[in-house]
C-alpha positions as CSV (number, residue, x, y, z in Angstrom):
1,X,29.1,138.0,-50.2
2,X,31.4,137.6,-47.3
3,X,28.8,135.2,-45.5
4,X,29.5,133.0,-48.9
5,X,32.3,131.1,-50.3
6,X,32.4,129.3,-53.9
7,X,33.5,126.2,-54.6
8,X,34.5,126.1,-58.5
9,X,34.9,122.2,-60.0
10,X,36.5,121.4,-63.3
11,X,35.9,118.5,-65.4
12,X,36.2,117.9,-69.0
13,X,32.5,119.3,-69.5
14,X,33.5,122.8,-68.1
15,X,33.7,124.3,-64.7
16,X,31.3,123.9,-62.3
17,X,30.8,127.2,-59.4
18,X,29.1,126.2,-56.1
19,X,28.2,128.7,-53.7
20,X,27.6,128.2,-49.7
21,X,27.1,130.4,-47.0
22,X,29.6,131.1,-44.2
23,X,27.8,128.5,-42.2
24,X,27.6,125.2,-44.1
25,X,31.8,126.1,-44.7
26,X,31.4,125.3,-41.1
27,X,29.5,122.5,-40.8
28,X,31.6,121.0,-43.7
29,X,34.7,121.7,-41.4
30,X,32.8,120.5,-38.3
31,X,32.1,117.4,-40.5
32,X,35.8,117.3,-41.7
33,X,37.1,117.5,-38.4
34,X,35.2,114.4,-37.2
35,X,36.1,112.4,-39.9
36,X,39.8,113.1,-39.1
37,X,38.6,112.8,-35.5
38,X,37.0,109.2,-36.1
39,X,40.3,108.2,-38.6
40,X,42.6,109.1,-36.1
41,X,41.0,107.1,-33.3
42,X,39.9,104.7,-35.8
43,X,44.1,104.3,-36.4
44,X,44.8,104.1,-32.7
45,X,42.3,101.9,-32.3
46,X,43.6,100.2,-34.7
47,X,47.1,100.0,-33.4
48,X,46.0,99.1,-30.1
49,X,44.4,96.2,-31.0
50,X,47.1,95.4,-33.3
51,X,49.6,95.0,-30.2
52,X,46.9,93.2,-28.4
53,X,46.7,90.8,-30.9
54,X,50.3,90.5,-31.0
55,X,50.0,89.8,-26.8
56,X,47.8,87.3,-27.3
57,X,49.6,85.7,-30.3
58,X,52.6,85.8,-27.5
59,X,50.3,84.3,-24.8
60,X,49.0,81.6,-27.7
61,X,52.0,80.8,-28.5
62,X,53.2,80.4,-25.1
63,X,50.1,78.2,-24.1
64,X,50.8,76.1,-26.8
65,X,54.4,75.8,-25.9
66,X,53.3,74.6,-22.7
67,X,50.9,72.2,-23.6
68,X,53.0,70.7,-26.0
69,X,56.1,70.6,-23.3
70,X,53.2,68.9,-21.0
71,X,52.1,66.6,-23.4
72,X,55.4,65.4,-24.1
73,X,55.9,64.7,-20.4
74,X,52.6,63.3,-20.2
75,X,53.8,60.8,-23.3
76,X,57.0,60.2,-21.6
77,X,56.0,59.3,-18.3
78,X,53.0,57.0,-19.9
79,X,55.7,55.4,-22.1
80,X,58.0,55.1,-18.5
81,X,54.4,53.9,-17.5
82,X,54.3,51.1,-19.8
83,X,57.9,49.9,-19.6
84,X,57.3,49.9,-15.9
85,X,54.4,47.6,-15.8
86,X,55.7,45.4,-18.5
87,X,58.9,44.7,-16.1
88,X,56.4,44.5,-12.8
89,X,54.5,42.0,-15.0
90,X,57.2,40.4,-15.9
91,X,58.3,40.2,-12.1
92,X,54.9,39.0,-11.1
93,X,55.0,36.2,-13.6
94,X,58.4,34.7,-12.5
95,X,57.6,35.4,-8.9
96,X,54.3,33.7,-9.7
97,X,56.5,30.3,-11.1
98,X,58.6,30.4,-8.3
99,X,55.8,30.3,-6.1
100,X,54.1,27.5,-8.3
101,X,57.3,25.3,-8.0
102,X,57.7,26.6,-4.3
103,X,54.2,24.8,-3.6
104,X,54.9,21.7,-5.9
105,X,58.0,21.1,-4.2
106,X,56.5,21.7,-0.3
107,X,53.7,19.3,-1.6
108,X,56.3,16.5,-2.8
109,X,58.4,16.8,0.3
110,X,55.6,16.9,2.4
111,X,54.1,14.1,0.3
112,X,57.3,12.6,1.4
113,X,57.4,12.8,5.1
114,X,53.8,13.3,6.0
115,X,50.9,10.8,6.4
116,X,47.7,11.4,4.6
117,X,45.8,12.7,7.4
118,X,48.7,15.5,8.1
119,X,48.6,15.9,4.4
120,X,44.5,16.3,4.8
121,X,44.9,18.7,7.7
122,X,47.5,21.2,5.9
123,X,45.1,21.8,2.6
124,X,44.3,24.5,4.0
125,X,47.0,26.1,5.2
126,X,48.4,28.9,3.7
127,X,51.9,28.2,1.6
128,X,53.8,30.2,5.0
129,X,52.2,28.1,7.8
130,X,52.5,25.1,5.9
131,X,56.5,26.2,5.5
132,X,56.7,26.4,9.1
133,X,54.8,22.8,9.9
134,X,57.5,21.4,7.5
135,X,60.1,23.2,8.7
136,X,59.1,21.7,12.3
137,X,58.2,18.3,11.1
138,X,62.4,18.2,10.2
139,X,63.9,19.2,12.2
140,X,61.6,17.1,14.7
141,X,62.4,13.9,12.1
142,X,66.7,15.5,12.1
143,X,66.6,15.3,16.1
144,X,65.0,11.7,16.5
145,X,67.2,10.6,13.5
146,X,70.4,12.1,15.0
147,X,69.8,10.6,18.5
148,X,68.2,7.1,17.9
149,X,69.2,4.1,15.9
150,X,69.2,4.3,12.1
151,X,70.6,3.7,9.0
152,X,73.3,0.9,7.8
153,X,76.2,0.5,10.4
154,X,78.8,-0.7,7.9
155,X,79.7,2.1,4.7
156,X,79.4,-0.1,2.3
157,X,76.4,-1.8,3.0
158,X,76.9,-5.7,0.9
159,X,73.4,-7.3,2.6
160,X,73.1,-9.2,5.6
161,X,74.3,-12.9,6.2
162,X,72.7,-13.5,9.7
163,X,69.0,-12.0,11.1
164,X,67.3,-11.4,14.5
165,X,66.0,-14.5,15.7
166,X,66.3,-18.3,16.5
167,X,69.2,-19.7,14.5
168,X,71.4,-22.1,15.0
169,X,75.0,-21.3,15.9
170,X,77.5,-21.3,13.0
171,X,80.0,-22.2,15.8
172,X,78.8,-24.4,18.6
173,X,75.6,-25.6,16.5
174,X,73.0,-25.0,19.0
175,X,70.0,-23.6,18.1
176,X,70.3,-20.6,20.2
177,X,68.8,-16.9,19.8
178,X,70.2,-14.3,18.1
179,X,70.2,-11.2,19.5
180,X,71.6,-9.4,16.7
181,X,72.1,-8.8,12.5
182,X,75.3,-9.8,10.7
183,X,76.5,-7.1,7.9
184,X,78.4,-9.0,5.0
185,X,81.6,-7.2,4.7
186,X,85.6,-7.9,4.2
187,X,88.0,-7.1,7.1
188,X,89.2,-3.4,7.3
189,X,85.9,-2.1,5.7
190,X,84.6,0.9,7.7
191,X,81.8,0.8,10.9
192,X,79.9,3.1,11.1
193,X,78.2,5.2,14.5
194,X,74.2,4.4,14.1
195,X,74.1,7.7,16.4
196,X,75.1,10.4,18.0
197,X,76.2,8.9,21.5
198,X,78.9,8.3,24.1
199,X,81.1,5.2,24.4
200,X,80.4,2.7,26.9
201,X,82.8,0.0,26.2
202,X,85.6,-0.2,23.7
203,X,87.9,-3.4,24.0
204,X,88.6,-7.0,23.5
205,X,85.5,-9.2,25.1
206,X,86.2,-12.4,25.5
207,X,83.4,-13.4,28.0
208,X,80.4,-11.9,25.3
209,X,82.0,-13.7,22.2
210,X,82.1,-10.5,19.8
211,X,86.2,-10.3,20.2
212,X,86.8,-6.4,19.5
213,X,83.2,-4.7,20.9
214,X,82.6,-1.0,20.9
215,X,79.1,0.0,22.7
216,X,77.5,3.3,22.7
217,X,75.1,4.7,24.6
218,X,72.6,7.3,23.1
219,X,70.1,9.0,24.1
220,X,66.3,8.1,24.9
221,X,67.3,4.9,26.6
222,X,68.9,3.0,23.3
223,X,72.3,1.4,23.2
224,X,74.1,-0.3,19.8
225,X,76.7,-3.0,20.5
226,X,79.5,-3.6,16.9
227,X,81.0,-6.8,17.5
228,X,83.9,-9.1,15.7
229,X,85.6,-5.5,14.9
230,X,89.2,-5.7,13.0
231,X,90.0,-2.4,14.8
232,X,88.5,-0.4,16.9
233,X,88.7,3.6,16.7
234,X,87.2,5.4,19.8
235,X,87.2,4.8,23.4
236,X,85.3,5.4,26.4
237,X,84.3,8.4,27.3
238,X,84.3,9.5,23.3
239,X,81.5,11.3,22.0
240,X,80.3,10.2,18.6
241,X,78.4,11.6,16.0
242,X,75.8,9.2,13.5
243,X,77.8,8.4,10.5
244,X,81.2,8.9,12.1
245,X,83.7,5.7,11.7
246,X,84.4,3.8,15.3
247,X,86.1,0.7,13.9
248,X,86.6,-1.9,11.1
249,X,85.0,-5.6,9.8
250,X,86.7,-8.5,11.4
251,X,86.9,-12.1,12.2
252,X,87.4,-11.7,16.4
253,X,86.0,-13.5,19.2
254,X,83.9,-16.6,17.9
255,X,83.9,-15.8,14.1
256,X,83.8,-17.9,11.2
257,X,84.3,-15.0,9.1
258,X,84.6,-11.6,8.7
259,X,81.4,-9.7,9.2
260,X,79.8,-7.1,11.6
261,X,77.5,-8.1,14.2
262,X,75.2,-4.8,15.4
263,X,72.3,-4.9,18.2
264,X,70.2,-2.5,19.0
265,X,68.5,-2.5,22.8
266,X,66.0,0.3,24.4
267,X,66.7,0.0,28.5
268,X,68.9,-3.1,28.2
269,X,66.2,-5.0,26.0
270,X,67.3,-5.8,22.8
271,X,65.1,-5.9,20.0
272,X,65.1,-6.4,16.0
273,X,67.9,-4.2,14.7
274,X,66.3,-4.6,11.3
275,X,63.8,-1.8,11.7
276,X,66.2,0.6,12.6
277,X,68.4,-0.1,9.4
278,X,65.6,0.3,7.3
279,X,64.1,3.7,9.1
280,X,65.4,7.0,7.3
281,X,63.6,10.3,6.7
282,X,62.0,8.6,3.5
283,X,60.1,5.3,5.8
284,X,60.0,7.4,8.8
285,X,56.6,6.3,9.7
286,X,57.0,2.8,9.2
287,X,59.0,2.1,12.4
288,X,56.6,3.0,14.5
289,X,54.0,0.2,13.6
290,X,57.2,-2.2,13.2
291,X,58.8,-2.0,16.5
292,X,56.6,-1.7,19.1
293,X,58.4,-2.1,22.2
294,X,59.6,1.6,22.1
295,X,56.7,4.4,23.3
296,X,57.3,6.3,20.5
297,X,54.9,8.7,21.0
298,X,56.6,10.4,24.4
299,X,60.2,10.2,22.1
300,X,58.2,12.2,19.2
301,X,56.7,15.0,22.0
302,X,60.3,15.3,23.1
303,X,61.8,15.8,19.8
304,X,58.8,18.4,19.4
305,X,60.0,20.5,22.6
306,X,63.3,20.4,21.6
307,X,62.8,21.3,18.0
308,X,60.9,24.2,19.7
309,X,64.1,25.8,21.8
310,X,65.7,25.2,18.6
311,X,63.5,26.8,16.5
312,X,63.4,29.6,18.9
313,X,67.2,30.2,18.7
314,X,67.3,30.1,14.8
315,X,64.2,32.7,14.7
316,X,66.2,35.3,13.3
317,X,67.4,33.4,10.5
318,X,64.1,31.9,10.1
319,X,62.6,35.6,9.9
320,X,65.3,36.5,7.1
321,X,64.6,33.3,4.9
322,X,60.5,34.4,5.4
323,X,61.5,37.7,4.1
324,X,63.4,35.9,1.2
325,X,60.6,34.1,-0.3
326,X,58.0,35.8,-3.3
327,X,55.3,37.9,-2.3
């Protein structure tokens, strides 16, 4: 009996007695033991993936975190995206006006002071060459208009009572030629240089006629003669600039009235001052089918060269307004 154990079991329909040998009491242990065995490791194992869970919860959370903090930056910066290209577009469409009124205003002004074969041959330009023509085309039209004839030679300009030509003389009554134009005008009323120039002569001339003269010589072989002044205001050897007052309307030397008798002669020839009134930066061309005495086209290379050493001593401004205009 010591090989044997019992096992007694008590329910409400009596007790139960079981009886095993020495060895299945230890195969039931050996069987007990494993199953505490297997719970035991089934508990760690348990536990162990319980805190691994919780790391990768942590790691989860942490990607998730991350992604979110990138997505936001990722929305920002698309939003900063956005506003960007709105004010870039925004910038490109005023630039873009500029530009269009930039173009419409080079074509008027070169529409202006061009002829339509110039205008034919800078179609196809681009808008910073054809700048640069214009840019050369005045300052070439600034230098001839500065230093040759032009433009009314009284301030208030009232008309003319006396032209170029054959006339007869208001004085002795000869038909005679006049060399000249009379401006209307009342005495004291401002003359004006045609010009920029040197004096030549500024006094009372009683052997020409014209009472109070003032001449001036300018440059490219022309000379303007202002006779009959009320006053004169410079004297020889005084530069003068065009536009700049040298003396007043009178009634000297053989007058019948007040007015202002103006010639205009290239190398000591005088020729219609008419032309030269008329010529300004808007009927620029039109002089040079008018009056034809003058070799215009040598005067016009000139005034090229020289707007070239000009141009060359304004280059750095001319590079800075470049920069200044839209891209």
């Amino acid at each position: 009996m010591r090989n044997r154990f019992t096992v007694t079991i008590s329910d409400v329909h009596g007790a139960r007695h079981y009886s095993f040998t020495q060895l299945a009491k230890r195969f039931f242990s050996w069987i007990l033991l494993l199953f505490l065995t297997l719970w035991v490791a089934g508990a760690l194992t348990i536990v162990w993936f319980s805190n691994k869970v919780d790391e990768v919860e942590a790691q989860h959370r942490f990607a998730v975190k991350a992604y979110s903090d990138r997505l936001a930056k990722v929305e920002d910066d698309y939003e900063n995206m956005l506003t960007e290209k709105g004010e870039l577009e925004t910038a490109l469409n005023q630039k873009s006006e500029r530009l269009d009124s930039l173009g419409q205003t080079l074509q008027n002004i070169e529409e202006m002071i061009m002829t339509q074969d110039e205008l034919q041959s800078l179609a196809t330009l681009p808008v910073e060459q054809r700048l640069e023509n214009l840019q050369m085309s005045a300052l070439e039209r600034s230098l001839m208009l500065a230093s040759i004839p032009n433009g009314s030679a009284v301030k208030n300009f009232k008309g003319f009572t006396s032209y170029y030509g054959v006339r007869k003389h208001p004085v002795t009554g000869v038909r005679s030629r006049h060399l000249g134009i009379d401006y209307r005008g009342g005495v004291g009323e401002d003359v004006l240089a045609t010009a920029d120039g040197i004096v030549s002569f500024s006094a009372f001339s009683k052997e020409t006629g014209f009472g109070n003269l003032v001449s001036i010589i300018h440059a490219n072989g022309f000379k303007t003669r202002y006779g009959h002044l009320h006053k004169r205001t410079v004297k020889v050897g005084d530069y003068v600039y065009k536009g700049q007052k040298i003396g007043e309307i009178g009634n000297t030397g053989r007058s019948t009235g007040p007015h202002l008798h103006y010639e205009v002669l290239f190398l000591s020839r005088r020729i219609d001052p008419k032309p030269f009134h008329e010529w300004s930066q808007e009927n620029y061309n039109a002089i040079f089918q008018e009056v034809k005495l003058v070799p215009w086209g040598s005067l016009v290379q000139a005034a090229s060269l020289q707007a070239k050493k000009v141009e060359k001593q304004l280059l750095p401004r001319d590079v800075a307004f470049r920069a200044s205009l839209p891209n």
